[in-house]
GUBAKOL-96056 format. One record per residue (C-alpha): residue number from 0; residue in one letter; x, y, z. Coordinates in nm, 2 decimals, padded with zeros to 4 digits. Example, Ala and Ser with C-alpha at 12.3 -4.5 7.8 and 13.67 -1.06 7.14 Angstrom:
2
{0; "A"; {01.23; -00.45; 00.78}},
{1; "S"; {01.37; -00.11; 00.71}},
This chain:
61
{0; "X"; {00.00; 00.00; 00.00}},
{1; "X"; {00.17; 00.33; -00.09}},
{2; "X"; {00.03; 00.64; -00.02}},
{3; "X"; {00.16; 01.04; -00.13}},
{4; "X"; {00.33; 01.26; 00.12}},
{5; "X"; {00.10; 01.53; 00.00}},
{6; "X"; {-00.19; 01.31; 00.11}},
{7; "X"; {-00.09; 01.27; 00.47}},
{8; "X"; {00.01; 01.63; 00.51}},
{9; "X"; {-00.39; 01.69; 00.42}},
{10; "X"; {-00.51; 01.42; 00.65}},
{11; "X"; {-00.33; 01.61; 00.91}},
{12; "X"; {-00.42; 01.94; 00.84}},
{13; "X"; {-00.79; 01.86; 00.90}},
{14; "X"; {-00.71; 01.65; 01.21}},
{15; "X"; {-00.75; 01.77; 01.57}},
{16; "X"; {-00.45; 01.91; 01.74}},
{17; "X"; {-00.43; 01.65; 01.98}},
{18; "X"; {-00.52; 01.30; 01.83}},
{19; "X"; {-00.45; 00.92; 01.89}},
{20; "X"; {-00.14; 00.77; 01.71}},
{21; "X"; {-00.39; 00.46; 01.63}},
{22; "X"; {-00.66; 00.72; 01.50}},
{23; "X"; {-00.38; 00.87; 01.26}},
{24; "X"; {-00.23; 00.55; 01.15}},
{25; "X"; {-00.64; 00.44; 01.07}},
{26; "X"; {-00.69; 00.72; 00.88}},
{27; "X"; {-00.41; 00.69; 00.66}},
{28; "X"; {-00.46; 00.32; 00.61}},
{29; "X"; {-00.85; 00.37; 00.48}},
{30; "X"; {-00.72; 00.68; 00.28}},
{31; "X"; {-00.44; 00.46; 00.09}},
{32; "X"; {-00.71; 00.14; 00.06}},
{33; "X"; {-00.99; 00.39; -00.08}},
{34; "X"; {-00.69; 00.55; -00.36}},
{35; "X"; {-00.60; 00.17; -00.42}},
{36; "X"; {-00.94; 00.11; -00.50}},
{37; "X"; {-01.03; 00.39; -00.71}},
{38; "X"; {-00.73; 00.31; -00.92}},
{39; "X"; {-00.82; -00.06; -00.95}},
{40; "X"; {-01.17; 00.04; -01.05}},
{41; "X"; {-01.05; 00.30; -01.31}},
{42; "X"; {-00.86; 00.01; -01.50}},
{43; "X"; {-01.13; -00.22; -01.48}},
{44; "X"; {-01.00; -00.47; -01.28}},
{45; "X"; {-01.32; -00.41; -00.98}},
{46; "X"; {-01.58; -00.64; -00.97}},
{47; "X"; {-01.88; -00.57; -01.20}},
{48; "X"; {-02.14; -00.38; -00.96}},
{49; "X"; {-02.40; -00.59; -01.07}},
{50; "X"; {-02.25; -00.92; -01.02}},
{51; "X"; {-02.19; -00.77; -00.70}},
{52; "X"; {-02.53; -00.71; -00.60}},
{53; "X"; {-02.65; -01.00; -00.69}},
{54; "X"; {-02.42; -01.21; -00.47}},
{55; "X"; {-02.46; -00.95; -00.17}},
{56; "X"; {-02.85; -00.99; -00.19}},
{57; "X"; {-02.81; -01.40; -00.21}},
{58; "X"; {-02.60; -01.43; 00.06}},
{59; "X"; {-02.76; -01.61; 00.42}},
{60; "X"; {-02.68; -01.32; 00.66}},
């Protein structure tokens, strides 16, 4: 998971002045998984949304 210095630096910008090291570390996790994502999705390789729904809605909760 790689994530851009710039990124962080806006994370922590918008974060409390006082914050948990395990809150900041969180934050920068999700923010790198959603960017992975997003890039995955852009060159197609997501799953098909309605696939996806499908099996979502089948499944025995």
């Amino acid at each position: 998971m790689v994530i851009a210095k710039e990124k962080i630096l806006h994370l922590l910008h918008y974060m409390p002045d006082e914050i948990d090291v395990d809150e900041v570390v969180d934050q920068i996790k999700l923010t790198a998984k959603i960017d992975q994502a997003l890039e995955e999705s852009n060159r197609g390789l997501g799953q098909d949304w309605e696939e996806f729904k499908k099996e979502w809605l089948n499944e025995d909760l």
